[in-house]
Backbone as CSV, one residue per row, in Angstrom:
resi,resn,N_x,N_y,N_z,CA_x,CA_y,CA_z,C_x,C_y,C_z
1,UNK,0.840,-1.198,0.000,0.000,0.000,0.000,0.875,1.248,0.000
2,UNK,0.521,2.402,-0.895,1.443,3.247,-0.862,1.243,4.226,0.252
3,UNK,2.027,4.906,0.568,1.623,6.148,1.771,1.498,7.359,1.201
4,UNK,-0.061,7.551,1.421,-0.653,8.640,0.568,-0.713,10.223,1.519
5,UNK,-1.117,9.999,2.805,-1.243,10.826,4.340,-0.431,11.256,5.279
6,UNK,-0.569,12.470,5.407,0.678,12.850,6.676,-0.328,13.420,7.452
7,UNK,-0.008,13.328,8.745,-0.466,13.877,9.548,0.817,15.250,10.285
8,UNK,-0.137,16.663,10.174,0.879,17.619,10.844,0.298,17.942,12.346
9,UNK,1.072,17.613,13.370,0.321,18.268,15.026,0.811,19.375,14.924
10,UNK,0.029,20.645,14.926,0.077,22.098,14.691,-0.936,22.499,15.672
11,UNK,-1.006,21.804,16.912,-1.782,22.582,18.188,-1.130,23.141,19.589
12,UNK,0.559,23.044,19.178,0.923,23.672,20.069,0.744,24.939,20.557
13,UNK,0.874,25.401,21.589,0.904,26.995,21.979,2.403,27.633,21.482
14,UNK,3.613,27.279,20.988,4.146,27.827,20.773,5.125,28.978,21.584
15,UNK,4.911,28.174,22.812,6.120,29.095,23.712,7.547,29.552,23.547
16,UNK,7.594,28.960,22.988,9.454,29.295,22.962,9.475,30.658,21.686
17,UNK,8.749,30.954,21.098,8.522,32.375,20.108,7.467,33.032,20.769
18,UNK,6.911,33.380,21.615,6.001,34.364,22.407,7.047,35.473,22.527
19,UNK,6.513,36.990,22.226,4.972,36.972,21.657,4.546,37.004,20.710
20,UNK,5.472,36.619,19.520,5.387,36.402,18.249,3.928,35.395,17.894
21,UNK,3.935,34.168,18.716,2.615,33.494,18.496,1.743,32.999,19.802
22,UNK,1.495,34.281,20.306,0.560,34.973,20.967,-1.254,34.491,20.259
23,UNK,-1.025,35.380,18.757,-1.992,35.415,18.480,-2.282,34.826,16.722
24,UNK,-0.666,34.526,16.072,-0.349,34.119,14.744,0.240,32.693,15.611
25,UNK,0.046,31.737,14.800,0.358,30.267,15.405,1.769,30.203,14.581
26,UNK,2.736,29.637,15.341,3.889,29.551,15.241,4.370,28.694,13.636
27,UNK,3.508,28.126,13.308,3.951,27.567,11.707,3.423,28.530,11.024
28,UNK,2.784,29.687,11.593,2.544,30.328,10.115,3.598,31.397,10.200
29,UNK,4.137,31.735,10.768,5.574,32.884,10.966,6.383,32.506,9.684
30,UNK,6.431,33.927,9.080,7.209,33.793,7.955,8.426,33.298,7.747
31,UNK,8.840,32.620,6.352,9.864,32.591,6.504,10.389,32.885,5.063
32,UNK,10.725,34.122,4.694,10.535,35.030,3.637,9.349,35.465,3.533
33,UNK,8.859,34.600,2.145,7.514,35.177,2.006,6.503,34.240,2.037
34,UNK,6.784,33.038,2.679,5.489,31.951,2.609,5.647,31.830,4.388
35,UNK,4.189,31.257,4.774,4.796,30.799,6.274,5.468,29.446,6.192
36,UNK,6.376,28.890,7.563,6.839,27.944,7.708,6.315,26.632,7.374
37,UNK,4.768,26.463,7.603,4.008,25.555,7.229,4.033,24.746,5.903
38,UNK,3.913,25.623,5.388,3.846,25.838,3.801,4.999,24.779,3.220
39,UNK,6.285,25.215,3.553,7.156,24.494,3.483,7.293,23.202,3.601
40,UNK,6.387,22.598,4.569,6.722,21.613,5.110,5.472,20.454,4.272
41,UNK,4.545,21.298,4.587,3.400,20.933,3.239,4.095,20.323,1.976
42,UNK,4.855,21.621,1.402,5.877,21.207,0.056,6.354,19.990,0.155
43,UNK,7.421,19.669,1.069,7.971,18.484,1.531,7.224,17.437,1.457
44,UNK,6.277,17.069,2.023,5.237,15.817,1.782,4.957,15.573,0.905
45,UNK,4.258,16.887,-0.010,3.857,16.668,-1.357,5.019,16.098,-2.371
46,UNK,6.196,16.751,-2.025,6.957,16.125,-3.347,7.633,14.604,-3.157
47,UNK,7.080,13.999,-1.780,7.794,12.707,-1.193,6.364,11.755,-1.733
48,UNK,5.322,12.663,-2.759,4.652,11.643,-3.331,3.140,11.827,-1.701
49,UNK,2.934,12.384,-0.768,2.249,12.474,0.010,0.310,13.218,-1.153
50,UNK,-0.448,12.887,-0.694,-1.542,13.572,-1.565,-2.507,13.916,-0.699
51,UNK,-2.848,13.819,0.625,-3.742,14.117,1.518,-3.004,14.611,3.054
52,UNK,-3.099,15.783,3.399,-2.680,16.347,4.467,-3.627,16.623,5.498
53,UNK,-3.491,16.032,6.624,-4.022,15.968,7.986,-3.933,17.594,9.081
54,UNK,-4.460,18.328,9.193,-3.658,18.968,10.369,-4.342,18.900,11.686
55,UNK,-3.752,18.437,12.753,-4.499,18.719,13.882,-4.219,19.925,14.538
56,UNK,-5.203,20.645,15.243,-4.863,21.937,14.963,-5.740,22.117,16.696
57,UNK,-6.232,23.480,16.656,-5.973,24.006,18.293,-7.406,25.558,17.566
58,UNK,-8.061,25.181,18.581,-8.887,26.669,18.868,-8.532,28.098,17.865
59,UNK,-7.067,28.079,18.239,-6.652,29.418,17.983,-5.768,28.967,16.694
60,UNK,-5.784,27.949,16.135,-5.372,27.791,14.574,-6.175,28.062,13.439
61,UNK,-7.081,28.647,13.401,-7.942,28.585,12.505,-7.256,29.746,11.268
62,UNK,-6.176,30.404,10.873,-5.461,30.794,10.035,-5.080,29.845,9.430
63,UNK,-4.101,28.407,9.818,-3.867,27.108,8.800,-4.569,27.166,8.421
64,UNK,-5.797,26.518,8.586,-6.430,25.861,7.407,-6.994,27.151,6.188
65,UNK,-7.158,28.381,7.053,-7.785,29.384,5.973,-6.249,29.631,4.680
66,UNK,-5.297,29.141,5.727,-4.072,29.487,4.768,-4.243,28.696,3.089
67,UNK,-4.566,27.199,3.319,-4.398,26.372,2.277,-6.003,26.341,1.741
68,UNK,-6.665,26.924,1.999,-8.622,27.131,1.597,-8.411,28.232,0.481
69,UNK,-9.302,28.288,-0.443,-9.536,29.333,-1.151,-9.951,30.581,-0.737
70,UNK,-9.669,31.715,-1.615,-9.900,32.975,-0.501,-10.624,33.594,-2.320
71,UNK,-12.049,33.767,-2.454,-12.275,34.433,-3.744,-12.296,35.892,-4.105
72,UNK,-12.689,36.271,-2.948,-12.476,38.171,-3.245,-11.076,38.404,-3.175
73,UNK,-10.219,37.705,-2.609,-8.495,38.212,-3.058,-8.341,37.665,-4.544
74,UNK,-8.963,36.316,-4.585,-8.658,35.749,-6.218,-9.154,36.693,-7.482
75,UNK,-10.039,37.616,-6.844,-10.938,38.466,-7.992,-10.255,39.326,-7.974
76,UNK,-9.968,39.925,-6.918,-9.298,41.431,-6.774,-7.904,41.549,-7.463
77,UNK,-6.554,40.194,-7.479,-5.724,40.116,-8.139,-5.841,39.768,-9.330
78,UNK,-7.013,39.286,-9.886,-7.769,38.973,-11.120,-8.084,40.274,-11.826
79,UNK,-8.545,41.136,-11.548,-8.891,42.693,-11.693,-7.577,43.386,-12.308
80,UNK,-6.622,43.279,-11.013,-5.493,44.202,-11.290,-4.198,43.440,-11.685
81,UNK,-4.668,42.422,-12.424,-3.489,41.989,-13.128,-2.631,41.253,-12.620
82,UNK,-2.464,40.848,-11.384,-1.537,40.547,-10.534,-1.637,38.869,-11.050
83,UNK,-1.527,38.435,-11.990,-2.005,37.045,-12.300,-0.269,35.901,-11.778
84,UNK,0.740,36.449,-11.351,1.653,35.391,-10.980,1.149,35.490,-9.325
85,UNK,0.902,36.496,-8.542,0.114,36.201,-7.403,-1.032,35.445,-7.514
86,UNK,-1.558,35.071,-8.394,-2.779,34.686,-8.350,-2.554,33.024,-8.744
87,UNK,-1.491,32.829,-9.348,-1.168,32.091,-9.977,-0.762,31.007,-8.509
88,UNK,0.154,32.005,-7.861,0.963,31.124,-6.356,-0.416,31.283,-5.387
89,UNK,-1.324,31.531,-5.232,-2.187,31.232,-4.765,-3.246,30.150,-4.235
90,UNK,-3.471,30.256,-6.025,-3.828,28.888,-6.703,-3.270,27.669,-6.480
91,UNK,-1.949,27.648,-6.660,-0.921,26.928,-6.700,-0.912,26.068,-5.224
92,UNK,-0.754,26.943,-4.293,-0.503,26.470,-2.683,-2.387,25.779,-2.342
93,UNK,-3.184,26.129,-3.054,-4.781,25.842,-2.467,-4.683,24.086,-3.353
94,UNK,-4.300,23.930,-4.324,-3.850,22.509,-4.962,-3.172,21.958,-4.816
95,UNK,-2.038,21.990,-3.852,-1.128,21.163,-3.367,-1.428,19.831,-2.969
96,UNK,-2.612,19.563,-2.377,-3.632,18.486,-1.732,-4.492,18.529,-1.150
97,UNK,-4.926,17.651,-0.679,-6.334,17.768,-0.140,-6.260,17.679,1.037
98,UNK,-6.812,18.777,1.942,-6.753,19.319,3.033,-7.856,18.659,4.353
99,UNK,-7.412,18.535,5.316,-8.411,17.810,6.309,-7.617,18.235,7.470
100,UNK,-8.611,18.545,8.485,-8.320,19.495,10.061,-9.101,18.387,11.138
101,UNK,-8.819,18.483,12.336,-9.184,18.142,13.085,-8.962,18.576,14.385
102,UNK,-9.693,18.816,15.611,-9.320,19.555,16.672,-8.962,18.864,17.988
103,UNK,-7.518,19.127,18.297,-7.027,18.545,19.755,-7.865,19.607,20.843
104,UNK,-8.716,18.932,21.316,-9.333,19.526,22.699,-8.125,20.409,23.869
105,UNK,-7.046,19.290,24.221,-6.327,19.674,25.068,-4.963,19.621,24.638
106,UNK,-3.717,19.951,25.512,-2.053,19.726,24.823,-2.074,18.517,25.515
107,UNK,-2.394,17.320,25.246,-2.144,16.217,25.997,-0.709,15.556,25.257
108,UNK,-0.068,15.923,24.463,0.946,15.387,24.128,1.317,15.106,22.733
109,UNK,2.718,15.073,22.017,2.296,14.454,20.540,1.761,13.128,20.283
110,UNK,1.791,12.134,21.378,1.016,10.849,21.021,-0.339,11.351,20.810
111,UNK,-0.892,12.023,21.768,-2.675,12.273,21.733,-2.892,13.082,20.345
112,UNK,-1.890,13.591,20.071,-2.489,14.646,18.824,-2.082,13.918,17.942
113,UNK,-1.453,12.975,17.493,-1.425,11.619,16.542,-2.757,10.778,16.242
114,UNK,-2.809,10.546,17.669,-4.350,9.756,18.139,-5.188,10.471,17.562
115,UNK,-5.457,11.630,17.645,-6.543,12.412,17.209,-6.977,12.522,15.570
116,UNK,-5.797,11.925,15.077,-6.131,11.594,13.295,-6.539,10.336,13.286
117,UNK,-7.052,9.286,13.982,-7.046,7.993,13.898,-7.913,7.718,12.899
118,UNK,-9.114,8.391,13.307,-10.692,8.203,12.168,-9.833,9.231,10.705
119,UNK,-9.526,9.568,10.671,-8.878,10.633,9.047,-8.103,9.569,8.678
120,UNK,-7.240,8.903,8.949,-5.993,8.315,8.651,-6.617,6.739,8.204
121,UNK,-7.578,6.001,9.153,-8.026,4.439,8.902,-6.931,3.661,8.901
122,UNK,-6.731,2.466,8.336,-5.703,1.381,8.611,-5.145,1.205,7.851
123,UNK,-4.185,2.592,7.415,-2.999,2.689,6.657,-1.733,3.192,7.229
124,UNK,-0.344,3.013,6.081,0.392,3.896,6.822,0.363,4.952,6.872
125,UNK,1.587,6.255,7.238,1.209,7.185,7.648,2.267,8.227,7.782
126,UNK,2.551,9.640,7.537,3.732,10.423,7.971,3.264,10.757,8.842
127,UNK,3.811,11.303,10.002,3.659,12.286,11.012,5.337,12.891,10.822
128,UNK,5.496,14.491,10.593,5.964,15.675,10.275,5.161,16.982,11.377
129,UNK,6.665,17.343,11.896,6.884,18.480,13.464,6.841,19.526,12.891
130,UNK,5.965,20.649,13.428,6.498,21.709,12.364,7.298,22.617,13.050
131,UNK,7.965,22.409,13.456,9.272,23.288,14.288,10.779,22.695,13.572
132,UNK,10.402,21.611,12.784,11.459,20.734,12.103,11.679,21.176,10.310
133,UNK,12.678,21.887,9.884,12.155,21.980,8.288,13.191,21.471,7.644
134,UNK,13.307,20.687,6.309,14.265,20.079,5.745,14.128,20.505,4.916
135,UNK,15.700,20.647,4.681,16.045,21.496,3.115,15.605,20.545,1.629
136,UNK,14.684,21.147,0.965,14.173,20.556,-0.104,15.807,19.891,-0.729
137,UNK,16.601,20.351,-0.765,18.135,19.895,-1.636,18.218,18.599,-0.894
138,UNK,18.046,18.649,0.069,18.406,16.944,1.180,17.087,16.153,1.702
139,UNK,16.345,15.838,0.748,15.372,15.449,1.683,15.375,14.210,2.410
140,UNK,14.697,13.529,3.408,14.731,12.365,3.900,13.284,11.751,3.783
141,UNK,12.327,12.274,3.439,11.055,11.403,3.653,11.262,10.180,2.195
142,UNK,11.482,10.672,1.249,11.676,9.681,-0.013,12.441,8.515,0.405
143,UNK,13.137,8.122,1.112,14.328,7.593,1.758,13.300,6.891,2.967
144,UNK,13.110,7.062,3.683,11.733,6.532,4.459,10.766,5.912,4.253
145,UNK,10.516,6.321,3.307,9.017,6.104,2.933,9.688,4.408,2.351
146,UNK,11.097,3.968,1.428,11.413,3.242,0.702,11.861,2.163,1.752
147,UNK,12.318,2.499,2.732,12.597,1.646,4.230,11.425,1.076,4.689
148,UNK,10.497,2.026,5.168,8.881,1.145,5.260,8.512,0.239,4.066
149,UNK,8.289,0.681,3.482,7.779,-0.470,2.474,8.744,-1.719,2.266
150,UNK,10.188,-1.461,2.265,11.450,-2.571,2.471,10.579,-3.413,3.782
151,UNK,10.493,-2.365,5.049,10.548,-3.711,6.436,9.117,-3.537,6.818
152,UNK,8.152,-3.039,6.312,7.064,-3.158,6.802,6.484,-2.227,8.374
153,UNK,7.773,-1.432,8.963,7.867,-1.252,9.813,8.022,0.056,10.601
154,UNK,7.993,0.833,11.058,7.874,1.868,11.415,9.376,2.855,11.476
155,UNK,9.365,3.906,10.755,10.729,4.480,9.952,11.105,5.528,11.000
156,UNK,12.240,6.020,11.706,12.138,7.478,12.169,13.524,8.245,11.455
157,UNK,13.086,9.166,11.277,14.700,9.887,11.110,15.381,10.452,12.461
158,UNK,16.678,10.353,12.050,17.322,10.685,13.525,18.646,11.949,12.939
159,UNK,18.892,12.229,14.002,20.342,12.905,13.933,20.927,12.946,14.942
160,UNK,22.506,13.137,14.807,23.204,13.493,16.164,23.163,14.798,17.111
161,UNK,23.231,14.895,18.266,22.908,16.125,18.472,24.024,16.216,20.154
162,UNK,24.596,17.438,20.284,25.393,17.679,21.250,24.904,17.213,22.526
163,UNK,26.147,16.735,23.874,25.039,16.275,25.376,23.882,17.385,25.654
164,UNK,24.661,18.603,25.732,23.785,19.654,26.473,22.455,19.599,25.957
165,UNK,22.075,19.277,24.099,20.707,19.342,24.016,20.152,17.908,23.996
166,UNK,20.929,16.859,24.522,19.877,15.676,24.552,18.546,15.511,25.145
167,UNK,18.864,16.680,26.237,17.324,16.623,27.211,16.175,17.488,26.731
168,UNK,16.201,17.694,25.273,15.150,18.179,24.472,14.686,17.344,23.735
169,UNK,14.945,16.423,23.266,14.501,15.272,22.483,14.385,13.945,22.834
170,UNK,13.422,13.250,22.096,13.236,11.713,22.523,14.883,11.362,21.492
171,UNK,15.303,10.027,22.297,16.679,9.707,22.070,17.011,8.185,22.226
172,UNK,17.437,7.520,20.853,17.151,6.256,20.714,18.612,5.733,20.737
173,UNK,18.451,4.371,20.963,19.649,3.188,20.364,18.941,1.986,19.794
174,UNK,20.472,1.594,19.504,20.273,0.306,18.466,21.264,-0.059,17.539
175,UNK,21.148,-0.842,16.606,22.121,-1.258,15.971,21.999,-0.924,14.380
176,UNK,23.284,-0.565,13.544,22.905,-0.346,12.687,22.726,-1.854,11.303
177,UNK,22.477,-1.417,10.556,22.161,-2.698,9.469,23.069,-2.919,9.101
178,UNK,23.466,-4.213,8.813,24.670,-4.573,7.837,24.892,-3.828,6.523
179,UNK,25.604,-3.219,5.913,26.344,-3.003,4.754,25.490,-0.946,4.720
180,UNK,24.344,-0.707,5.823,23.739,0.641,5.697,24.036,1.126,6.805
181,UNK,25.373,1.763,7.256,25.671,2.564,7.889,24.418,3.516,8.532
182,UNK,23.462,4.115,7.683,22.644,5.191,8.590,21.597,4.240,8.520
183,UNK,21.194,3.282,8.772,20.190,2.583,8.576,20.365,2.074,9.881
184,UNK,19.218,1.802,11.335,19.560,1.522,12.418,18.062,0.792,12.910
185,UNK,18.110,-0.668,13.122,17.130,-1.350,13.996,17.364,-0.844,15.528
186,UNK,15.952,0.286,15.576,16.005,0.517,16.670,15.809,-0.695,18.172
187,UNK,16.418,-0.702,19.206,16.020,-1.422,20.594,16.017,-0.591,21.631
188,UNK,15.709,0.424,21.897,15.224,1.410,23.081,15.234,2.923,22.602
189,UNK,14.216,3.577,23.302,13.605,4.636,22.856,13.311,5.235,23.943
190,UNK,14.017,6.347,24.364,13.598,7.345,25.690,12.933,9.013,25.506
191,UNK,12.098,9.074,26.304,11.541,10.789,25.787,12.567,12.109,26.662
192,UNK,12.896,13.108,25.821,13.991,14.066,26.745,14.878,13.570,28.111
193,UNK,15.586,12.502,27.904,16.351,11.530,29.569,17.473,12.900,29.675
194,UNK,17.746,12.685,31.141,18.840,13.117,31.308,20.427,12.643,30.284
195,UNK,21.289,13.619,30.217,22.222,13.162,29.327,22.655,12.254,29.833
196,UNK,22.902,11.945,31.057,23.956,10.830,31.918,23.215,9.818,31.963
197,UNK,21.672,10.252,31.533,20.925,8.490,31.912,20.895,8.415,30.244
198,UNK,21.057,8.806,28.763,20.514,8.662,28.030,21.190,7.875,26.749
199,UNK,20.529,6.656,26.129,21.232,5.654,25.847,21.926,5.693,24.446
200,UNK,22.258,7.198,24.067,22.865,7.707,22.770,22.783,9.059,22.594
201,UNK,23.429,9.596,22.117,23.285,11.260,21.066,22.284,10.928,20.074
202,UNK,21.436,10.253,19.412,20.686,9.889,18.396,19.353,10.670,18.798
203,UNK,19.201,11.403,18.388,18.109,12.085,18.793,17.033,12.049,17.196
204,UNK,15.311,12.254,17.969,14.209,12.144,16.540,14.572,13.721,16.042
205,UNK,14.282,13.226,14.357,13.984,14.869,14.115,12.937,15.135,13.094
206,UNK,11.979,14.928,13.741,10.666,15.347,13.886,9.750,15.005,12.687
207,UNK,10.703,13.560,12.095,10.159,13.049,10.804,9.787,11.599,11.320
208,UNK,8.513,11.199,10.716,8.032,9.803,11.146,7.220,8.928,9.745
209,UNK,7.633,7.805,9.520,6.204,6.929,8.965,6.327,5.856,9.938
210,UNK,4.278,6.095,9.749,4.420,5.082,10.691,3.180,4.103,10.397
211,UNK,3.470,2.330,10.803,2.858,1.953,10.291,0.847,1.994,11.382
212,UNK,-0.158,1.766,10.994,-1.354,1.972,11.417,-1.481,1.378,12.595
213,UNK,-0.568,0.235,13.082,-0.961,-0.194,14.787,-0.298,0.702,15.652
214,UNK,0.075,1.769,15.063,0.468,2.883,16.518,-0.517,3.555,16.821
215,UNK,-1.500,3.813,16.373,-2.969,3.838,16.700,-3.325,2.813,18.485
216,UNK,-3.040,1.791,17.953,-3.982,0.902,19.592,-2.845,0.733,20.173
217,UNK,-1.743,1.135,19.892,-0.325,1.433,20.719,-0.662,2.439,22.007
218,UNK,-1.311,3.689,20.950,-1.516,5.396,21.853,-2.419,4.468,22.676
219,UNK,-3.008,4.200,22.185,-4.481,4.139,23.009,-4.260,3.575,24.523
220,UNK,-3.262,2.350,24.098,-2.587,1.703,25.582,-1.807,2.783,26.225
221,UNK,-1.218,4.135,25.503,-0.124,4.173,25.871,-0.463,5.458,27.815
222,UNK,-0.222,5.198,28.638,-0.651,5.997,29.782,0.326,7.181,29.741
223,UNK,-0.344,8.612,30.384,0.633,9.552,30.198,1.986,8.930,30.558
224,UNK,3.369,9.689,30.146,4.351,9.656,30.522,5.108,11.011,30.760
225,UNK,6.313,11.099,30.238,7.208,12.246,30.496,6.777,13.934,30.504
226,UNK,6.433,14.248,31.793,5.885,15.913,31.741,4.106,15.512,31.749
227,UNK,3.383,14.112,31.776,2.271,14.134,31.936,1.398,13.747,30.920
228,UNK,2.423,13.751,29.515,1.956,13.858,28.431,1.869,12.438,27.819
229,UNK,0.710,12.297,26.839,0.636,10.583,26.077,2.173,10.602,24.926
230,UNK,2.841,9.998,25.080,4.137,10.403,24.294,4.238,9.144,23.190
231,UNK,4.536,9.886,21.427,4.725,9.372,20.579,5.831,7.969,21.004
232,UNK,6.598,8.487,21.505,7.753,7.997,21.883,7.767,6.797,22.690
233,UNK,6.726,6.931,23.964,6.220,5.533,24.234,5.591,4.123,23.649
234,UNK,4.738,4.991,22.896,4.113,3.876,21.788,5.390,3.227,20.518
235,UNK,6.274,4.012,20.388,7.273,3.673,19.745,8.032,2.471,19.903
236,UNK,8.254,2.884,21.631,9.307,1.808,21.588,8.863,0.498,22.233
237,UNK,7.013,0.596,22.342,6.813,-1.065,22.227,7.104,-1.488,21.100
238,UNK,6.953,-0.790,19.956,7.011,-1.208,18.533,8.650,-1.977,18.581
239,UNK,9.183,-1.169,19.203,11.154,-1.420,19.074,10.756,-2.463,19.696
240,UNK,10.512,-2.984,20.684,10.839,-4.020,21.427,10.079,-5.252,20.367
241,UNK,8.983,-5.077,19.904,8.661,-5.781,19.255,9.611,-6.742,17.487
242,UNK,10.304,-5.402,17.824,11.634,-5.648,16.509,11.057,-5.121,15.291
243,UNK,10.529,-4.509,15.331,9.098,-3.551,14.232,8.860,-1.601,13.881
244,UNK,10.884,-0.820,14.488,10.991,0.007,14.374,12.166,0.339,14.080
245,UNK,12.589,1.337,13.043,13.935,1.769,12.771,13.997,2.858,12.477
246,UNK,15.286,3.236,12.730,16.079,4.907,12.132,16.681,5.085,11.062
247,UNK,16.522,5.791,10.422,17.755,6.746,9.621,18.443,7.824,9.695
248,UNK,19.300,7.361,10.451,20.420,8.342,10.774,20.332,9.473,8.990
249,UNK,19.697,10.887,9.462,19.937,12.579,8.145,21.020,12.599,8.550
250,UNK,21.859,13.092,7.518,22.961,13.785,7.553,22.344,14.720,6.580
251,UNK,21.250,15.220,6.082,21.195,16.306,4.903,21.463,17.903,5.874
252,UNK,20.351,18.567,5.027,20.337,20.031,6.045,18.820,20.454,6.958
253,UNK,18.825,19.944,8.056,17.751,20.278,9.082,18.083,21.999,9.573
254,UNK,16.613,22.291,10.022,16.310,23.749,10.308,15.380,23.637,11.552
255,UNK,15.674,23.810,12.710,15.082,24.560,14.094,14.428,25.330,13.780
256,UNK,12.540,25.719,13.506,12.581,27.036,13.260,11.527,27.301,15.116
257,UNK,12.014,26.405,15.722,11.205,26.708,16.982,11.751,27.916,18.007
258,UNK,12.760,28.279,17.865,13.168,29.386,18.230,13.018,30.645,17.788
259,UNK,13.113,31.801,18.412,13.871,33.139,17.751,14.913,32.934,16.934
260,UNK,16.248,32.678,17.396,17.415,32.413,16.436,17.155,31.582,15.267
261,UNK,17.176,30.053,15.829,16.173,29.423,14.881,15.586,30.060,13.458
262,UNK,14.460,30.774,13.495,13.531,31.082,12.664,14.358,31.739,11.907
263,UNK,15.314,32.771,12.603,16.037,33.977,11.762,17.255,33.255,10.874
264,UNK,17.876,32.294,11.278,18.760,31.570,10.707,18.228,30.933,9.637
265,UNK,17.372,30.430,9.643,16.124,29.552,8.800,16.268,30.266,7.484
266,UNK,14.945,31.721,8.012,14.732,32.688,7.202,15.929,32.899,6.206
267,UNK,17.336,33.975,6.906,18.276,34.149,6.070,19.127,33.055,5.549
268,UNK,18.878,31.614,5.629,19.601,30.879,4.667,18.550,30.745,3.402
269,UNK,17.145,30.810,3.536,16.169,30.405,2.582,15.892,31.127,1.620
270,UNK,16.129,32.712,2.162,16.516,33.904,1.389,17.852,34.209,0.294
271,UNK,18.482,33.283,1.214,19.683,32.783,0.364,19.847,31.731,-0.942
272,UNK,18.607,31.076,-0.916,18.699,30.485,-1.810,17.702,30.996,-3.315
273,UNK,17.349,32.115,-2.674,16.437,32.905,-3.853,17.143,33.723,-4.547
274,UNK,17.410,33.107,-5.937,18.313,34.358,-6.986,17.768,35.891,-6.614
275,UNK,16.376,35.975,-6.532,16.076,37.054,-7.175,16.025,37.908,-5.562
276,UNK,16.574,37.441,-4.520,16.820,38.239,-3.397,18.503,38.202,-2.432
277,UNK,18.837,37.039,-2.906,20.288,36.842,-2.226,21.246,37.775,-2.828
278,UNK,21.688,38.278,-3.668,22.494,39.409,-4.149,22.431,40.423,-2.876
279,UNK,21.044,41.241,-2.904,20.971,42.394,-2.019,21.290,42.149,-0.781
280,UNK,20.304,41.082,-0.246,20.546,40.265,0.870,22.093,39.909,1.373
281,UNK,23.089,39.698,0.535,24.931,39.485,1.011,25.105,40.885,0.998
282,UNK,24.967,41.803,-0.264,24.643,43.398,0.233,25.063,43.719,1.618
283,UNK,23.895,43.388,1.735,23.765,44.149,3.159,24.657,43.323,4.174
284,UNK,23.940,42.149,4.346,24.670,41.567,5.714,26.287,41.734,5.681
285,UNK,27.099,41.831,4.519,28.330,42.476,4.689,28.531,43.313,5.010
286,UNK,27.592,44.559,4.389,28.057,45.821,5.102,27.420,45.898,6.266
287,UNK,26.889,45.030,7.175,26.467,45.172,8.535,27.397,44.611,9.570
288,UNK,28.094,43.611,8.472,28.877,43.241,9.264,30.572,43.805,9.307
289,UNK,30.825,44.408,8.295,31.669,45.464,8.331,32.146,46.543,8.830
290,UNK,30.444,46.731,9.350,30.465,48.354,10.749,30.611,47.625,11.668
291,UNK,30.962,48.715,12.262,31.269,48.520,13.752,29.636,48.787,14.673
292,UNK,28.899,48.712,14.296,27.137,49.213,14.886,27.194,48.098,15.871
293,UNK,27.037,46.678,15.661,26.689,45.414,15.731,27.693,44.553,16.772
């Protein structure tokens, strides 16, 4: 069966950028000129994805208006000519077919997984972080998606990540595959451990397929770490079961859950736009040339 569905959990509150998403939800914060979301949308779609999930929050109701048709802007740029705006408009409202659903509470990313169960049915599945963005030049879901269907089995991407930030991420071991170096049968799976208790630098990054029994996984799964139903628990019955693995990215991952984050994001993405990176080195040289800074 091919994997047609991603599911995005986009009901966080978004603390770590307050007060930026106060009242704009933290995937829609620009990054140039599209929001972050958007991006990540892209990503699915070109990994062959055709139906996008979002679970979303009270105060999200901008997503979904983001990827919905909007006709008095379509007329009004219709009017005045503006037809390549109208054109990227268009463009982002056809990407796929759109479906929302509402997390009542922050009970965790397992519960807001759970919460696509009836959208999703008894297939596989992406689940994609949106605080996580991968550089279209490196992607990893194509690469995933070809591992599941190889083992039948539930895919994560991983990366290495320094001690000091291990206690931000769920953080796995295991062994890697014969002759595939980044290819790793996971056997234990911990949510944010202390560095000294934690059984690798291998940390998730925020890319998942997964196969449809992590569904009655959540369902068993009782809060855990901070209170919350955690993806991560249901995971690593799967590991123990011998029915979960990693792929160690080495491509180019983007934090945009921060301040710094976002801005780093932003000016590399800007960087990759002919028709703005010229001005853009412009400047940041001569900013960085004065002495102001």
């Amino acid at each position: 069966m091919s994997i047609r569905k991603a599911v995005l959990p986009v009901a966080g509150l978004g603390t770590r950028v307050l007060p930026a998403s106060k009242v704009i939800p933290k995937e829609m914060l620009p990054l140039v000129d599209r929001p972050t979301l958007q991006y990540i949308v892209e990503e699915a779609v070109a990994a062959g994805i055709e139906e996008i999930i979002f679970v979303t929050s009270s105060s999200k109701r901008s997503i979904e208006d983001h990827f919905d048709s909007f006709p008095d802007l379509e007329r009004t740029l219709e009017r005045k000519g503006k037809l390549k705006e109208l054109e990227e408009l268009r463009r982002v409202q056809t990407l796929a077919s759109f479906a929302a659903v509402r997390q009542p509470e922050a009970h965790g990313l397992g519960h807001a997984v759970l919460c696509a169960k009836h959208l999703v049915g008894n297939e596989p599945f992406v689940v994609m972080l949106g605080d996580d963005l991968v550089a279209p030049e490196t992607p990893c879901l194509p690469r995933m998606i070809e591992l599941f269907e190889r083992t039948q089995s539930s895919v994560i991407s991983l990366f290495e990540v320094p001690k000091e930030e291990i206690s931000s991420f769920g953080i796995v071991a295991g062994e890697t595959t014969k002759g595939e170096d980044n290819f790793i049968k996971i056997s234990h799976m911990v949510e944010k451990p202390d560095p000294e208790e934690a059984p690798s630098n291998l940390a998730v990054a925020g890319r998942y397929v997964l196969s449809p029994d992590i569904f009655e996984l959540l369902e068993q799964t009782r809060p855990g770490k901070g209170g919350e139903i955690q993806l991560t628990d249901a995971l690593q019955r799967q590991a123990e079961a011998g029915r979960c693995y990693g792929l160690r990215f080495d491509g180019e991952r983007f934090d945009t859950g921060t301040p710094l984050g976002l801005l780093k994001t932003s000016i590399a993405y800007a960087l990759k736009r002919p028709e703005l990176a010229p001005a853009l080195r412009e400047y940041m040289h001569s900013v960085l040339q004065a002495e102001k800074f």
